[in-house]
C-alpha positions as CSV (number, residue, x, y, z in Angstrom):
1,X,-72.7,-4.9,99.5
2,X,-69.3,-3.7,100.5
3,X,-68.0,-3.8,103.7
4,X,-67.8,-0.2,104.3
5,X,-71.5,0.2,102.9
6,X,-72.0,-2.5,105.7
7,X,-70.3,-0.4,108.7
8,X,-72.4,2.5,107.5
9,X,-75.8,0.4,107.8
10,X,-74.9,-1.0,110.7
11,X,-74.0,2.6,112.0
12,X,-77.1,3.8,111.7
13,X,-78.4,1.3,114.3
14,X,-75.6,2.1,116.9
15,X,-75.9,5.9,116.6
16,X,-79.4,4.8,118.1
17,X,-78.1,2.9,121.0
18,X,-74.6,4.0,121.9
19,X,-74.3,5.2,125.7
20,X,-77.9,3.7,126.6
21,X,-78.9,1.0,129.1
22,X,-79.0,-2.8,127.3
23,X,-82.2,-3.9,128.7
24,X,-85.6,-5.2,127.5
25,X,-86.6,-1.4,126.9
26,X,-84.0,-1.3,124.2
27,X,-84.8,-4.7,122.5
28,X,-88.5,-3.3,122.1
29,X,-87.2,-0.2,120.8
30,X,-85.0,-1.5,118.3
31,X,-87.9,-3.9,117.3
32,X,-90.5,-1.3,116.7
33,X,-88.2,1.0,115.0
34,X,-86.0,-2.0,113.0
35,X,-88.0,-5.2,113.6
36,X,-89.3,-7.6,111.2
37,X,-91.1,-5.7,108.2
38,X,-89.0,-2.5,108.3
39,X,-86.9,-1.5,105.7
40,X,-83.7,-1.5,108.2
41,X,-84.6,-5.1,109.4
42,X,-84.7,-5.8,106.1
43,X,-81.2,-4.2,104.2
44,X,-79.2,-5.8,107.6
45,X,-80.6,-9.0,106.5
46,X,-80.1,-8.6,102.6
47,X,-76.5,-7.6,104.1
48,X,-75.9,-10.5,105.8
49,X,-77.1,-12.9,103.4
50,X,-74.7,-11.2,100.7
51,X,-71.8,-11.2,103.0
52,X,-72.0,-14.9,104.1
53,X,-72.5,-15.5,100.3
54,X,-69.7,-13.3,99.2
55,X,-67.0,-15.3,101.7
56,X,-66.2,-11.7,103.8
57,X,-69.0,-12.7,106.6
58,X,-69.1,-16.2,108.4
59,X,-65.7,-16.9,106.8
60,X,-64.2,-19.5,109.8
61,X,-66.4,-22.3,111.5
62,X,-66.0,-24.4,114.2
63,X,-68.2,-26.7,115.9
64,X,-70.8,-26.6,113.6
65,X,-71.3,-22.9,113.3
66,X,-69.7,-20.8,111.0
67,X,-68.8,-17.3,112.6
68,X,-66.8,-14.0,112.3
69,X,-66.4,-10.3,113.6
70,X,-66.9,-8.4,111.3
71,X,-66.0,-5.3,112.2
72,X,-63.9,-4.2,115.3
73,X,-65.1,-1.3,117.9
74,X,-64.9,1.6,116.3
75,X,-65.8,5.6,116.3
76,X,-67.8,4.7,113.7
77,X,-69.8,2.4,115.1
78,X,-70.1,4.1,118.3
79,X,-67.8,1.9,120.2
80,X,-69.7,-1.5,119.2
81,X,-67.6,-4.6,117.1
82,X,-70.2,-6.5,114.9
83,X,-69.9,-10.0,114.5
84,X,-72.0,-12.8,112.5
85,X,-72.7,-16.2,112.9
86,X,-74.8,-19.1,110.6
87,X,-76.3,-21.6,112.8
88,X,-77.9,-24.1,112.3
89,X,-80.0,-26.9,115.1
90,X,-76.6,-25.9,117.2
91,X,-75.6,-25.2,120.9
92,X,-72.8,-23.2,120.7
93,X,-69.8,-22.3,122.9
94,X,-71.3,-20.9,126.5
95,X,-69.9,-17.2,126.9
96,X,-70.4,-14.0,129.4
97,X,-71.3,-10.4,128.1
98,X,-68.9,-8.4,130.3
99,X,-71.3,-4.8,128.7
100,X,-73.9,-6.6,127.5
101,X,-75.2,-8.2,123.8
102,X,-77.2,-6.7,121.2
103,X,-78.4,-9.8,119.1
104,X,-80.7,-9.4,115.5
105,X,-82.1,-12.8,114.7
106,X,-82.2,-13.6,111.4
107,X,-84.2,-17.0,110.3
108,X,-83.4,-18.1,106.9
109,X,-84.4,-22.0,107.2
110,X,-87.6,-23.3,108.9
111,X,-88.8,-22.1,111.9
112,X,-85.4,-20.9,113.2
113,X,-85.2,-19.5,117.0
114,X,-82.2,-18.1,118.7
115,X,-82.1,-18.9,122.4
116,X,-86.3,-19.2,121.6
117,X,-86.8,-16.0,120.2
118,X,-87.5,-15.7,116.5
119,X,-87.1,-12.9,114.2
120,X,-85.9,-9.6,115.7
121,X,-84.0,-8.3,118.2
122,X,-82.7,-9.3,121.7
123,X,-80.7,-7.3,124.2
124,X,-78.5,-9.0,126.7
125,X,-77.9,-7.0,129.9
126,X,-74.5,-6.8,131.3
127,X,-72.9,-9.4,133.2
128,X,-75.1,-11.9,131.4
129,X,-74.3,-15.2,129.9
130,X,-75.8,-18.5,127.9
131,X,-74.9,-21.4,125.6
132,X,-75.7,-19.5,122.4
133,X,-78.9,-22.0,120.8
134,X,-80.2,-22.0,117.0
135,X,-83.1,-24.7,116.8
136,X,-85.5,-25.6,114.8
137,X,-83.6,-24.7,112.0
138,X,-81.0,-22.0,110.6
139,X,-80.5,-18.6,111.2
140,X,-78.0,-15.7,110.7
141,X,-77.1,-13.8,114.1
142,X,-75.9,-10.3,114.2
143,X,-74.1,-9.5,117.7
144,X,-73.3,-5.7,118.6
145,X,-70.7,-5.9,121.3
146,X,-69.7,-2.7,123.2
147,X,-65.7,-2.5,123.0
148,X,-66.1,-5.6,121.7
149,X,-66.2,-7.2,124.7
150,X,-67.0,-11.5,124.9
151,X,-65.5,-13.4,127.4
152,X,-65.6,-17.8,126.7
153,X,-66.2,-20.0,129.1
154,X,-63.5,-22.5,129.3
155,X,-64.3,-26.1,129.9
C-alpha cells in the first residue's frame, strides 16, 4: 500500500471523528463501527503491517520501540497527524495529550495489550497522560493526534 492510499484510509476514519469530543463515547463508537472484525479494522491493520514491512512506517527506534509519524496534520486528515509505533513487552517514554489521543491497538504477537487494552480502539481525553505500555507481547499502535499535538515528559 502507498502512502497516499494510506492517508486516504486513514481519512476515512478522521472524517468520522474531526470536531467531536475524545471520550469513551468515541472509543465505543469507533469500535462498533471499525473494531476488531470489520473490514476497516482490518485494511488499517494490513496497512500497517505493509508499511512497517516496506521500511516507510516504524522507520527510527529508540528505546526498544521502533516509531514514526507518519503523516503530519493535514486538511486531509481533518486536522489529525498519524503516527505508528512496534512495541514489544516495552514501557515507553511518559507523554501528555495536550487535545487528546486516538489510539488503534493492533496485536500481532501473543496476547499483546496496550496500556491493558487489547485489540481495538482507545481514546484519550485531553489533558491526559501515561507511560505508553505494550505487554504481554507485540503490538502495532496507531495514534491520531489533533494538530499533531504530543508533549514528552522530560526526566
Amino acid at each position: 500500500m502507498s502512502q497516499d492510499a494510506f492517508r486516504a484510509l486513514v481519512s476515512t476514519v478522521t472524517a468520522g471523528i474531526a470536531g467531536r469530543p475524545l471520550d469513551a463515547a468515541l472509543a465505543d463508537e469507533l469500535n462498533a463501527c471499525h473494531g476488531p472484525g470489520s473490514a476497516s479494522y482490518d485494511a488499517l491493520r494490513e496497512a500497517c503491517v505493509e508499511g512497517v514491512r516496506a521500511g516507510w512506517m516504524c522507520a527510527r527506534e529508540a528505546g526498544g520501540i521502533r516509531y514514526g509519524r507518519v503523516e503530519k496534520p493535514s486538511v486531509a486528515l481533518h486536522g489529525f497527524s498519524v503516527d505508528v509505533v512496534d512495541m514489544r513487552d516495552v514501557v515507553g517514554p511518559h507523554h501528555s495529550h495536550p487535545a487528546g489521543e486516538v489510539d488503534l491497538v493492533m496485536p500481532l504477537e501473543g496476547d499483546a495489550r496496550f496500556d491493558g487494552r487489547g485489540a481495538g480502539w482507545l481514546v484519550y481525553p485531553p489533558g491526559s497522560a501515561h507511560h505508553p505500555t505494550v505487554a504481554g507481547g507485540r503490538a502495532l499502535v496507531l495514534y491520531l493526534l489533533p494538530d499533531g499535538r504530543i508533549e514528552f515528559t522530560r526526566p
